[in-house]
C-alpha positions as CSV (number, residue, x, y, z in Angstrom):
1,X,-10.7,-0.9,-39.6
2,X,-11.0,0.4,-42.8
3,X,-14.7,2.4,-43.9
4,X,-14.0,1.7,-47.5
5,X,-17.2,1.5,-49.9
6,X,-18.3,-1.5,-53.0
7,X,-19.9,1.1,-54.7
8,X,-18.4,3.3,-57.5
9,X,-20.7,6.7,-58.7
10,X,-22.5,6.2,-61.9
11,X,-20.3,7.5,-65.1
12,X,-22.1,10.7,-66.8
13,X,-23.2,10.5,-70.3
14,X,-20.1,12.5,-71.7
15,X,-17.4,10.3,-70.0
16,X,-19.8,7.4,-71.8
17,X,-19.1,9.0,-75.1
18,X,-15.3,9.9,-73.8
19,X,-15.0,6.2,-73.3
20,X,-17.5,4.7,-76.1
21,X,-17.1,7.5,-79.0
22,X,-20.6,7.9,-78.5
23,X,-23.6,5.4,-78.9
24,X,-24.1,3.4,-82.2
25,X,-26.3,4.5,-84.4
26,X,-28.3,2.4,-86.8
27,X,-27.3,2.4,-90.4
28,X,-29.4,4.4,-92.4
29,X,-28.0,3.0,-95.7
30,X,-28.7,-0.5,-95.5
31,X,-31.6,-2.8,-96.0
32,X,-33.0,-4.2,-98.8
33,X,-34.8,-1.7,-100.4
34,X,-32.2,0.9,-100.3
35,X,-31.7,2.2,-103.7
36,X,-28.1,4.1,-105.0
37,X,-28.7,7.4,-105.0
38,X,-28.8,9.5,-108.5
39,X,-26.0,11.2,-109.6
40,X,-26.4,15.1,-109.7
41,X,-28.5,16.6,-112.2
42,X,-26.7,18.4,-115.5
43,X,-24.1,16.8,-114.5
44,X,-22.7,18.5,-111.8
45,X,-20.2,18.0,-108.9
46,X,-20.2,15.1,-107.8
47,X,-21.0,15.1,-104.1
48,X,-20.1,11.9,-102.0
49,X,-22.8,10.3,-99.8
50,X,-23.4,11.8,-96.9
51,X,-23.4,9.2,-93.9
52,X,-25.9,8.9,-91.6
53,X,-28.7,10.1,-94.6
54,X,-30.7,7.6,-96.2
55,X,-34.4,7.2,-98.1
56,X,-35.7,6.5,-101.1
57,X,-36.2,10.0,-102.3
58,X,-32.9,11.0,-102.0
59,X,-32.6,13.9,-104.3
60,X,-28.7,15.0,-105.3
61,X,-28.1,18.2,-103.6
62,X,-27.1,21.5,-104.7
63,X,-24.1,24.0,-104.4
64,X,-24.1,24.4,-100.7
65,X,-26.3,26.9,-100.0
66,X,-26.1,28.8,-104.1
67,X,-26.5,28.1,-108.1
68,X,-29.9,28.1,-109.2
69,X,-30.5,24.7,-108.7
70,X,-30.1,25.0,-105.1
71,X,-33.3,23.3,-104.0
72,X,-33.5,24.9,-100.5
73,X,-33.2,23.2,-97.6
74,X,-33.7,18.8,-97.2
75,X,-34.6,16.6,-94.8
76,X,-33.0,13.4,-95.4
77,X,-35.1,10.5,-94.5
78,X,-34.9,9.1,-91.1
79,X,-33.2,12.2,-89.7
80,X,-35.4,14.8,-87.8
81,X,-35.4,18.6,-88.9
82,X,-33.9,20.4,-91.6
83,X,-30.3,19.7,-92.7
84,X,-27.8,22.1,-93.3
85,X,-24.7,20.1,-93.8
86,X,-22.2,19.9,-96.4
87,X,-22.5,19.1,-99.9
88,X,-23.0,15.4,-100.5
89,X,-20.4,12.8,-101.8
90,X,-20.0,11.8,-105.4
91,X,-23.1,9.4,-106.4
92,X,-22.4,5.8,-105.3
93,X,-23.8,4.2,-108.5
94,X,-22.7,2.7,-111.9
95,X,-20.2,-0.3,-112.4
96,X,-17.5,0.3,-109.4
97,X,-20.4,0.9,-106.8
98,X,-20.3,-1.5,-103.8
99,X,-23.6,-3.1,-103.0
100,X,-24.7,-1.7,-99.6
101,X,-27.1,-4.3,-99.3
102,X,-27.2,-8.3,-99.3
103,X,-24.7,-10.7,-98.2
104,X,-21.5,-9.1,-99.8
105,X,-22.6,-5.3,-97.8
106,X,-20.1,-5.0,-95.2
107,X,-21.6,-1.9,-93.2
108,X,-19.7,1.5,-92.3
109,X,-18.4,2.7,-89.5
110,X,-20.3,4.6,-86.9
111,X,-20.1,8.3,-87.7
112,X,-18.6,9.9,-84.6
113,X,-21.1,11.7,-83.0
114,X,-24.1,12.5,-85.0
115,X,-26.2,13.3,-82.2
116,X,-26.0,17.3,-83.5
117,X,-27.9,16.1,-86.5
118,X,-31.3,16.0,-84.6
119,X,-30.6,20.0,-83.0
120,X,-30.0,22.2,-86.0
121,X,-28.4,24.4,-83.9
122,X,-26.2,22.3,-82.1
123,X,-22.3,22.2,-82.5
124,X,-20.5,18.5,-82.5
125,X,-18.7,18.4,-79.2
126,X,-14.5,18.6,-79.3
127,X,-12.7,15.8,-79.3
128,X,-11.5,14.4,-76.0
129,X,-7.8,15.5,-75.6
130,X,-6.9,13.3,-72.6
131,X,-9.5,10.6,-72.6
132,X,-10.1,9.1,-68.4
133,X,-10.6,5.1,-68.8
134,X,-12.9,3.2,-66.9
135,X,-10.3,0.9,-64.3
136,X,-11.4,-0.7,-61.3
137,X,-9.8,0.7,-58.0
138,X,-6.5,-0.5,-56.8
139,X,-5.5,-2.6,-53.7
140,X,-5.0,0.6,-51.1
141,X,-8.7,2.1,-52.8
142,X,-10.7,-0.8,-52.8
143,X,-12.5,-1.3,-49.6
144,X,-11.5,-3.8,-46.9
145,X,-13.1,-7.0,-46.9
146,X,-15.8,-7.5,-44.3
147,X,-13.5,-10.5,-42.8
148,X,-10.4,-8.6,-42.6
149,X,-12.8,-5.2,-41.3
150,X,-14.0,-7.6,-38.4
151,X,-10.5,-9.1,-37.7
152,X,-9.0,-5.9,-37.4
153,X,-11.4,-5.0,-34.6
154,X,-10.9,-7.9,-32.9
155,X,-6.9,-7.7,-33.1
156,X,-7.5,-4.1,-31.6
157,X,-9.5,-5.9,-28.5
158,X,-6.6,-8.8,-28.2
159,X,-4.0,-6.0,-28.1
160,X,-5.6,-4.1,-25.3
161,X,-6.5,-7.5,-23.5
162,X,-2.9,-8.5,-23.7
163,X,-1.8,-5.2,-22.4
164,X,-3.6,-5.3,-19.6
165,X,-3.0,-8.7,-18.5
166,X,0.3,-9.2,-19.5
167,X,2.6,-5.8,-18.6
168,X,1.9,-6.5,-15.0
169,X,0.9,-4.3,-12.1
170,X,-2.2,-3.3,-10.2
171,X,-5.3,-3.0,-12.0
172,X,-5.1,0.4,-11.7
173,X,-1.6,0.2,-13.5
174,X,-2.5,-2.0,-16.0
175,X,-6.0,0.4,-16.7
176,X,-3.8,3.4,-17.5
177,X,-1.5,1.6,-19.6
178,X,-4.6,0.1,-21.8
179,X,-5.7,3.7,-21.4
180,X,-2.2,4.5,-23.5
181,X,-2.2,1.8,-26.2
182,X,-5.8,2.5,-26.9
183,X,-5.2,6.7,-27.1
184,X,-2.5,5.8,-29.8
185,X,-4.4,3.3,-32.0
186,X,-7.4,5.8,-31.3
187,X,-5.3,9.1,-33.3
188,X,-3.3,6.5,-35.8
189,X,-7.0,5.1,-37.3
190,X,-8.5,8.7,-38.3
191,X,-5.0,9.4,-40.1
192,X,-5.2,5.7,-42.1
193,X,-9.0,6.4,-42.7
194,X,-7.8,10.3,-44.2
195,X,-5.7,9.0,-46.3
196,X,-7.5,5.6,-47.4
197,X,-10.3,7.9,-48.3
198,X,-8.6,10.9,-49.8
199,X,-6.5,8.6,-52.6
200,X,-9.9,7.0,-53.2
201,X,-12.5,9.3,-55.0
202,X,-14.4,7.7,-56.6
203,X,-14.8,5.1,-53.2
204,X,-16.6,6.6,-50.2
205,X,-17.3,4.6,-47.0
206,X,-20.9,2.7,-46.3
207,X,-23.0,4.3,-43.7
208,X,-23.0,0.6,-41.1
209,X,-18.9,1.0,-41.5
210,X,-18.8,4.6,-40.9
211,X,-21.0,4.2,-37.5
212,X,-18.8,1.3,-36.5
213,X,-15.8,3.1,-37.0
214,X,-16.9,6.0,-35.3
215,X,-17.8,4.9,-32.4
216,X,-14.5,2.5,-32.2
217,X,-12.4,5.4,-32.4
218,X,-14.3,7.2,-30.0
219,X,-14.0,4.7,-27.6
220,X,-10.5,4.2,-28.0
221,X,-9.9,8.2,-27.4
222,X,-12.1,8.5,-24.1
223,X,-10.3,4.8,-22.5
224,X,-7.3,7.0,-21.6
225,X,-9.5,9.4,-19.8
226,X,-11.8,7.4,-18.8
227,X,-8.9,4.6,-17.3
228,X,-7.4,8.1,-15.9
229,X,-10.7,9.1,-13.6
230,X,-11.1,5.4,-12.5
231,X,-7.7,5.0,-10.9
232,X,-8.6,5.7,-7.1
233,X,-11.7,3.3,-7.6
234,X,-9.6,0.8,-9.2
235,X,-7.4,0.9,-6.5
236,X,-10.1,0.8,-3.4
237,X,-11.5,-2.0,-5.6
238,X,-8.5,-4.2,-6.0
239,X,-7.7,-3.8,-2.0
240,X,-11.5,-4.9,-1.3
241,X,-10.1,-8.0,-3.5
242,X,-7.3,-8.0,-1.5
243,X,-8.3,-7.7,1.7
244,X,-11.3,-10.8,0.9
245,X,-8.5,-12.8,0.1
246,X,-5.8,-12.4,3.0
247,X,-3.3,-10.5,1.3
248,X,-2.8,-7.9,3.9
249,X,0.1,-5.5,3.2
250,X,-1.3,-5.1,-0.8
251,X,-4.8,-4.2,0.4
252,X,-3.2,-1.3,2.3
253,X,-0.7,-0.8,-0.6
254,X,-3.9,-0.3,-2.6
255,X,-6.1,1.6,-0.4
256,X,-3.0,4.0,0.2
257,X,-2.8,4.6,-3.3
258,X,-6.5,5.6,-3.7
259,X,-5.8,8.2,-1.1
260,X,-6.5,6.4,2.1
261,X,-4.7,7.5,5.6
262,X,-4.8,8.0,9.1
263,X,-6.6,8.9,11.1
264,X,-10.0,8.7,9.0
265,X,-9.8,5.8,7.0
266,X,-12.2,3.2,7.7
267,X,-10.5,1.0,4.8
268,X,-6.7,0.6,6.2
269,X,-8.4,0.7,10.1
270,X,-10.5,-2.6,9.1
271,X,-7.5,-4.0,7.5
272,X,-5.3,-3.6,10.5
273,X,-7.5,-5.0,12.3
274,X,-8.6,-8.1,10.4
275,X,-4.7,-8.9,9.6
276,X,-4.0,-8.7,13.6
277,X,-7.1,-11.2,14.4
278,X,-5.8,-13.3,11.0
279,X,-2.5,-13.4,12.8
280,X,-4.1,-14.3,16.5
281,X,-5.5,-17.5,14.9
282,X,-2.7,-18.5,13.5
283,X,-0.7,-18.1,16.8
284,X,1.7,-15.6,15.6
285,X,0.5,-13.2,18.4
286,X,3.5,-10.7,18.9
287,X,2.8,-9.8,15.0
288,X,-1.2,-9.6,15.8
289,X,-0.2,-7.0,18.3
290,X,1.7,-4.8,16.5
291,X,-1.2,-4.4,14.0
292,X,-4.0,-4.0,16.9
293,X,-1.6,-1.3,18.0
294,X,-1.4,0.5,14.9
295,X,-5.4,0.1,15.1
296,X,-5.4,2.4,18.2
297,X,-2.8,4.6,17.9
298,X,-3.2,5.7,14.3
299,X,-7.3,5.3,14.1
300,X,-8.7,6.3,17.5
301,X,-11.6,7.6,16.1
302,X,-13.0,4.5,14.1
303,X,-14.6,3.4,17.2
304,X,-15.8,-0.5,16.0
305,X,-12.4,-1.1,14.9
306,X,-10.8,0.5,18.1
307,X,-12.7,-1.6,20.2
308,X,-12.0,-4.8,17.9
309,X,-8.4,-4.1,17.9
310,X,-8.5,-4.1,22.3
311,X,-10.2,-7.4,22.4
312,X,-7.6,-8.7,20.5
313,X,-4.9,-7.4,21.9
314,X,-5.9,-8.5,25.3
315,X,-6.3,-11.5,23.7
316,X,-3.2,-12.0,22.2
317,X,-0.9,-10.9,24.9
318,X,-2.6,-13.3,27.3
319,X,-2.1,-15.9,25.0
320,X,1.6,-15.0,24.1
321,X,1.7,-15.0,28.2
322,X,0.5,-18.7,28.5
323,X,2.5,-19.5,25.2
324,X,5.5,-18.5,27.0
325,X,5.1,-19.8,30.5
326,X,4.4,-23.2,28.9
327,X,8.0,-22.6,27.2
328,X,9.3,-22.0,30.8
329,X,10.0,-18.1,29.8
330,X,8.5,-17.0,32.7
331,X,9.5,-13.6,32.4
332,X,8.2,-13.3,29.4
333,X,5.0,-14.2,30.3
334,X,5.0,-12.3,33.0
335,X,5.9,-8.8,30.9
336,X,2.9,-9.5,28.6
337,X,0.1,-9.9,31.6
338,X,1.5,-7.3,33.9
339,X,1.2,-5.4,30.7
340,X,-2.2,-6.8,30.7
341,X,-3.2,-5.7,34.0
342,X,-2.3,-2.1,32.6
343,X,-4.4,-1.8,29.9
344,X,-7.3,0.7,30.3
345,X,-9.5,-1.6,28.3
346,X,-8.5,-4.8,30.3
347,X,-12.0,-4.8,32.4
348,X,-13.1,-7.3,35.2
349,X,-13.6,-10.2,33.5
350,X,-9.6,-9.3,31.5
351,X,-8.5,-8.5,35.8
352,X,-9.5,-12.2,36.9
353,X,-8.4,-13.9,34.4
354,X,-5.3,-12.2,33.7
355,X,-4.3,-12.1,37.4
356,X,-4.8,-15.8,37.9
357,X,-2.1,-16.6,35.4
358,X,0.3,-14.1,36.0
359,X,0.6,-15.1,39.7
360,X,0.7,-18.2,38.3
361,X,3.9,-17.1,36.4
362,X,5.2,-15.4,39.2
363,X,4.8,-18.6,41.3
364,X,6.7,-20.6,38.9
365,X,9.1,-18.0,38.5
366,X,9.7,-17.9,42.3
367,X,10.0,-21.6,42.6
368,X,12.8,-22.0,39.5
369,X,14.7,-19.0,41.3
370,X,14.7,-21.2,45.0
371,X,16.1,-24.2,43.1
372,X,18.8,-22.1,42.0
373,X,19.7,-21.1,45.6
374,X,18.7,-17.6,43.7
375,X,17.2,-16.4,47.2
376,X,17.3,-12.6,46.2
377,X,15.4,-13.0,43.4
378,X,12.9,-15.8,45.0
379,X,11.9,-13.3,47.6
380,X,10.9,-10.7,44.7
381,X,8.9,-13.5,43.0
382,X,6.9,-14.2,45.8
383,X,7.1,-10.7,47.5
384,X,4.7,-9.7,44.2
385,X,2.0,-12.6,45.0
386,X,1.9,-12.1,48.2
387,X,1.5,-8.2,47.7
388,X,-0.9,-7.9,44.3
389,X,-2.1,-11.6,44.2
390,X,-2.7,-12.1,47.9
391,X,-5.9,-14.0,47.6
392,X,-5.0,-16.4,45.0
393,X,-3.7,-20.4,45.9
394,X,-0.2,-19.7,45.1
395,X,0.2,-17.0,48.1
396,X,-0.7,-20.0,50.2
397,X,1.8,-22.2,48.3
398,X,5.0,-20.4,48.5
399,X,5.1,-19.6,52.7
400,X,7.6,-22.1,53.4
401,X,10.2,-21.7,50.5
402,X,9.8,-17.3,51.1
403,X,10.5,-17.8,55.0
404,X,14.1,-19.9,54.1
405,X,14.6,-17.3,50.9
406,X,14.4,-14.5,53.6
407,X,16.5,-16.6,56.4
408,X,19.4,-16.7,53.6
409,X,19.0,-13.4,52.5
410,X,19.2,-11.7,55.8
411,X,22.5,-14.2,56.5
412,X,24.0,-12.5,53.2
413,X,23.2,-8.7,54.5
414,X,24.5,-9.6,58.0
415,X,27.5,-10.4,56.4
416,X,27.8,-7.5,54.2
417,X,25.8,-4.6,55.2
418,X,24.5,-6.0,58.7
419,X,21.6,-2.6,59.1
420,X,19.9,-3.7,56.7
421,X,19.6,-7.4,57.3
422,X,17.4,-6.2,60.6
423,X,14.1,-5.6,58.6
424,X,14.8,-9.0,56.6
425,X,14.9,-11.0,60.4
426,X,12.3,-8.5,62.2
427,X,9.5,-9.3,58.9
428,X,10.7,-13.6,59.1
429,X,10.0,-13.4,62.8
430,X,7.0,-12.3,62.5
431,X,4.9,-13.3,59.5
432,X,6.8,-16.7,59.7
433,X,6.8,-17.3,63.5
434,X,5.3,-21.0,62.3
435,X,8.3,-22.0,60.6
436,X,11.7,-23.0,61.4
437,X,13.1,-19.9,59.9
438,X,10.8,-17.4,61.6
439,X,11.9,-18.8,65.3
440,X,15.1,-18.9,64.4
441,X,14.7,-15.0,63.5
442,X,13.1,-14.2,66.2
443,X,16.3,-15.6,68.8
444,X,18.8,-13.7,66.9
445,X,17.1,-10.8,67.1
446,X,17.2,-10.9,71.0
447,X,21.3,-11.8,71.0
448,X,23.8,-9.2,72.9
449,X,26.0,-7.4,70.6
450,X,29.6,-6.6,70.9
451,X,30.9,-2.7,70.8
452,X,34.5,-1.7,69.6
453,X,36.0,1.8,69.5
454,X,39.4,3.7,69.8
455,X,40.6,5.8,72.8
456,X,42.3,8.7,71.8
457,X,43.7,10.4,74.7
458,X,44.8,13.9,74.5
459,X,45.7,14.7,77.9
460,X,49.1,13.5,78.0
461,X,49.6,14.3,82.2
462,X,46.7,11.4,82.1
463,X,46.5,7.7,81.6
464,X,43.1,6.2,81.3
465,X,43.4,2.6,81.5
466,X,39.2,1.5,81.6
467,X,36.4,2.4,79.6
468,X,32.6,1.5,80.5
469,X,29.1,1.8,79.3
470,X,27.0,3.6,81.4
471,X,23.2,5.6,81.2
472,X,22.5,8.7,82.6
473,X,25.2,10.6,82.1
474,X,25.0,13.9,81.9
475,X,27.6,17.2,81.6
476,X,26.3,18.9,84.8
477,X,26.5,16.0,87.2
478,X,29.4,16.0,90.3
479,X,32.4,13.2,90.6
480,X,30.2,11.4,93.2
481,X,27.4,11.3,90.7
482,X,30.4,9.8,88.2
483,X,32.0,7.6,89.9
484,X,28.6,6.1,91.0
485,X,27.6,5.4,87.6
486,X,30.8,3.8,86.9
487,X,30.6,1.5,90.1
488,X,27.3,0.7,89.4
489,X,27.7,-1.1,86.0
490,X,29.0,-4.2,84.8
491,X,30.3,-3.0,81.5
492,X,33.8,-2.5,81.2
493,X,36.5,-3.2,79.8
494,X,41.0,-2.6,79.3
495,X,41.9,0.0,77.0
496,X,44.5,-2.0,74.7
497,X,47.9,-0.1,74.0
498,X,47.0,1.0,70.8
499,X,44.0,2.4,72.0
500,X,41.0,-0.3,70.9
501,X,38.8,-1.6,73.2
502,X,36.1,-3.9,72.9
503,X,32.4,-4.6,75.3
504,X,31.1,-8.2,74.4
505,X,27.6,-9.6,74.7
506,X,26.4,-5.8,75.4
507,X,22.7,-6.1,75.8
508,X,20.5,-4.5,73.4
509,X,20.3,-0.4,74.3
510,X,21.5,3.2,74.8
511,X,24.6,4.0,76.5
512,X,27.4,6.6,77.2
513,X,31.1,5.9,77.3
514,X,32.7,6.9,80.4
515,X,36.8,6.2,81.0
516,X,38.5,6.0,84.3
517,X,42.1,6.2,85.5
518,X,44.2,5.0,88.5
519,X,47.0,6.8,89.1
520,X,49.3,5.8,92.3
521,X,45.7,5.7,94.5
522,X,44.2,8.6,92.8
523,X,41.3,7.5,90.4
524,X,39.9,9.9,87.9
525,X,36.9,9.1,85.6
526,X,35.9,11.3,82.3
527,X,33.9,12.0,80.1
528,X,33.4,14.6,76.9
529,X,29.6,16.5,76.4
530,X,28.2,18.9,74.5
531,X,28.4,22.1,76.8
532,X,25.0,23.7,76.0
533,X,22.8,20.5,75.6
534,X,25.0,18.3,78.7
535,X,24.9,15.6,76.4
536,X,27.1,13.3,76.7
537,X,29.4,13.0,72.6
538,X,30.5,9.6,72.7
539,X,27.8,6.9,73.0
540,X,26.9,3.7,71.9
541,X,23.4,2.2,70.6
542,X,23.4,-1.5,70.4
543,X,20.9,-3.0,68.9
544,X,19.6,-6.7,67.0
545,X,22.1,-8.3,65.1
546,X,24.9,-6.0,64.9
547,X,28.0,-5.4,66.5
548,X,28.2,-1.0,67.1
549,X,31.7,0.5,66.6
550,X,31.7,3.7,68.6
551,X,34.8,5.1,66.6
552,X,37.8,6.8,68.1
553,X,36.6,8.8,71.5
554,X,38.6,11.4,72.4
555,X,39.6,12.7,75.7
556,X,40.8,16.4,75.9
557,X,41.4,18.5,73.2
């Protein structure tokens, strides 16, 4: 933009007569009644005509200004006042005089300034040393053409569009950086415009430019300000635009930028949430949760958005449960509604629901376990229906296929840890009594069990040969009281060699071990007790299932 002016200031009178040598006067000797002046009376000097002095009474002058036939002052015809000038040229008359007059009269030349003729008292002015020309301004002065003026303003606008759209960025980016371009063009115009107009004098800018101009230049020096203050709106703005559109990680990019966090912001809190439902429709519901999550760890207090994000992450881990039962991933179902069940915000309606399908996931759990001969693991399956899903169809379902998981299980803990197979055939004897399992339960819990030891004998002047399983012994009693108990049961058995002996089919209870000897008619029975309580140390408690080892018993010592 360049505030150039059309108009040049007016030239003053004298630089008219600096140019022009003054305006042209008309000739005063010409015409056709013009006469030759007379020479001088008597004879005298002959004074040359004096230009610019003409009439027909055109007396010759005197000595300038003496002689006594100085006539005093003149006024020459057609000249206003009284003339003082020099003495008057040499008459212009007789043969050699040139007709001023007519068609051979070529006129003279102006005088060169006679304007001091009509002020007596005026001096010529000096001659112009350094005359100034009249010259039209050059290409840099003259002012810019009113296409090229509006061009350049509109290149200014395409240069800030461009930057804006094509440097890339957020808006926010791409408003500071037209901020930038437009603070430089904004400083580089009032330096062109300085020094356009200061080479220029004589060319000075027109009012409707000057306005224009101003107010361009203004408004180029405030966009870098002005782009400066509107960043954080520019920012919430763009991740509204964001966020209407789908584009969930930039609208939080955005509304992070513009000073948005946890745990206040409404902004990022409504995104979260919106991306996590976004992601529940489209199935992708381990993602959905992780944003609902977010929701109410990081904004507990934005209550509408809180209870959004529970809905729908009840929602979505129920659905990732069915999802993954329908994949056979039972466990994985079952992780995200036992989950579920735990959530605070999971309310009767989310209890029903969720407890149907997760026995339902249990149940097929269970089942896929039993085909596997997995009987361990069946018996957990079902153990969790029948204990938190009791009333639902599949604690009906699974009765037969627990009572043979827990008739297989107790046959694995009788062979390896037989105590604790008890509590597995006591529970299948009695909730199962109806099934094949149950009775079968029941009848080995009623079977005799066998009971082993090792006689250490420590009294070498005796040899006990018998050991028996008696009740009632006691550390006070008399031999008669002894060898009663030991005649009155049917519970004995050789001591081996090596010590071992061994009851079998011992019926199911308490007894004391009591050892006899023979020894060439004389018989002996012992036994060892605790000498402040009478009771007898070595007995043996038989009970369901198991065999009892009694360990060594020792006699003596």
């Amino acid at each position: 933009m360049d505030p150039s002016n059309d108009k040049a200031h007016p030239l003053t009178p004298f630089e008219q007569n600096q140019d022009n040598n003054g305006p042209t006067l008309p000739s005063q000797q010409s015409g056709a009644s013009y006469p030759p002046p007379p020479g001088p009376p008597g004879g005298g000097y002959p004074y040359p005509s004096q230009p610019g002095v003409a009439g027909g009474s055109y007396p010759p002058p005197p000595a300038q200004g003496s002689g006594s036939n100085y006539p005093g002052p003149q006024t020459p015809p057609g000249a206003a006042g009284t003339y003082y000038g020099p003495p008057p040229p040499p008459p212009q008359s007789g043969p050699s005089y040139a007709p001023q007059s007519g068609a051979g009269y070529a006129p003279p030349p102006p005088p060169p300034n006679t304007n001091f003729y009509n002020n007596p008292w005026q001096s010529p002015p000096p001659p112009s040393r350094n005359p100034v020309p009249s010259r039209p301004p050059n290409i840099f002065e003259r002012p810019m053409p009113l296409l090229a003026y509006a061009g350049g303003i509109v290149l200014i606008a395409i240069v800030l569009v461009a930057c804006y759209f094509l440097g890339g960025g957020d808006w926010a980016a791409q408003a500071a950086r037209v901020g930038i371009v437009a603070l430089i063009i904004g400083i580089i115009l009032p330096i062109v415009w300085f020094i356009r107009t200061r080479s220029r004098l004589a060319v000075s800018a027109g009012m409707p430019r000057r306005i224009i101009s101003i107010v361009c230049i203004v408004a180029l020096l405030a966009a870098s300000p002005i782009a400066n203050a509107m960043q954080g709106s520019l920012h919430m703005q763009e991740g509204r635009y964001f966020e209407d559109r789908g584009q969930w990680q930039a609208a939080i990019d955005e509304y992070t930028a513009a000073g948005e966090k946890k745990p206040g912001s409404v902004a990022l809190a409504r995104t979260y949430t919106s991306w996590g439902l976004a992601l529940n429709k489209a199935k992708l519901y381990t993602q959905a949760i992780n944003q609902f999550t977010t929701v109410s760890t990081d904004y507990p207090g934005i209550d509408d958005q809180v209870i959004q994000a529970h809905q729908g992450e009840v929602t979505a881990r129920i659905a990732l449960g069915k999802q993954a039962s329908q994949l056979g991933n039972y466990n994985e179902a079952i992780k995200n509604f036992d989950t579920t069940l735990k959530l605070q915000y999971c309310y009767a309606a989310c209890q029903s629901e969720v407890k149907g399908v997760d026995s339902t996931a249990y149940y097929n759990l269970g089942e896929s376990q039993f085909k596997e001969k997995n009987y361990d693991d069946t018996v957990t399956s079902f153990d969790k229906i029948l204990t938190d899903f009791a009333g639902t169809p599949e604690a009906a379902k699974l009765h037969k296929h627990m009572a043979t998981s827990l008739l297989n299980v107790g046959k694995d803990q009788r062979r390896s840890s037989c105590s604790s197979a008890v509590p597995t055939y006591q529970r299948l004897g009695k909730d199962f009594s109806d099934t094949p399992e149950g009775k079968n339960a029941q009848n080995e819990l009623k079977q005799p069990q066998n009971v082993t030891g090792h006689f250490v004998n420590n009294e070498p002047n005796r040899n006990y040969t018998r050991m028996s399983l008696v009740q009632g012994l006691m550390g006070n009693m008399t031999t008669d009281q002894m060898f009663a108990l030991w005649d009155g049961t049917q519970l004995k058995t050789d001591i081996q060699a090596n010590g071992n002996f061994t009851f079998t089919a011992v019926p199911q209870d308490n007894y004391d071990l009591l050892w006899y000897q023979n020894s060439g008619g004389t018989e002996r029975v012992a036994f060892r007790y605790n000498t402040l309580t009478n009771i007898p140390t070595h007995t043996a408690k038989v009970g369901p299932l198991c065999p009892v080892d009694v360990g060594d018993v020792k006699a003596g010592g």
